[in-house]
C-alpha positions in Angstrom: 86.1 101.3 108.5 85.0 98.2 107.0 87.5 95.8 105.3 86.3 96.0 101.4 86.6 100.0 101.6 90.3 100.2 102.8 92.6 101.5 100.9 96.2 100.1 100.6 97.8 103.4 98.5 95.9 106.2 100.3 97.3 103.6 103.3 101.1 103.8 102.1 100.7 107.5 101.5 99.4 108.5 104.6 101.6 106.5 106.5 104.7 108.3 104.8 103.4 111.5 104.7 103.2 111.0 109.2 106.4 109.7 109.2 107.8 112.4 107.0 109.1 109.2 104.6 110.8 109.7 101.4 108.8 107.1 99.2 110.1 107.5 95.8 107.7 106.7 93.2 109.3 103.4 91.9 109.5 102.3 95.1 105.7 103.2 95.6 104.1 100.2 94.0 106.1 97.5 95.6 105.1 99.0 99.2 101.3 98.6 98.3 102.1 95.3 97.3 103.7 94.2 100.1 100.9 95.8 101.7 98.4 93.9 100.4 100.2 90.6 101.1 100.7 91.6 104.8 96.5 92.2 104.8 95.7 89.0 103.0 97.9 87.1 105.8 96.3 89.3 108.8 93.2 88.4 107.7 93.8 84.9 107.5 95.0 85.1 111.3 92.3 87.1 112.3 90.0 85.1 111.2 91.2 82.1 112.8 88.6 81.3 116.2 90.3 81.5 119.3 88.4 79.7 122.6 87.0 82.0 125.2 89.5 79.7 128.0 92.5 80.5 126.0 95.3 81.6 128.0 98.2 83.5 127.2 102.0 81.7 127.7 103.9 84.1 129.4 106.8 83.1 127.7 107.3 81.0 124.1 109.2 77.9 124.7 109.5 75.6 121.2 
């Protein structure tokens, strides 16, 4: 499925209907938004160019 044609309420509405979620209908709009906010910031990760020699840390130390 390509990015533009994805859609965030048919997402949310799918995704409760699986999980047999209760999503009241003023709670519906604030889900898609938060939705929509959680795409815009996975996009802006995955679009972020890794290195083909990148390894993975086995374990986060700060």
């Amino acid at each position: 499925m390509r990015r533009e044609e994805f859609n965030v309420g048919e997402y949310v509405d799918q995704m409760a209907l699986l999980l047999d979620l209760q999503l009241r209908d003023e709670y519906r709009d604030g889900v898609v938004e938060n939705f929509e906010r959680i795409r815009a910031i996975a996009n802006l990760v995955n679009s972020f160019p890794l290195p083909e020699d990148i390894e993975v840390a086995p374990v986060f130390e700060p």
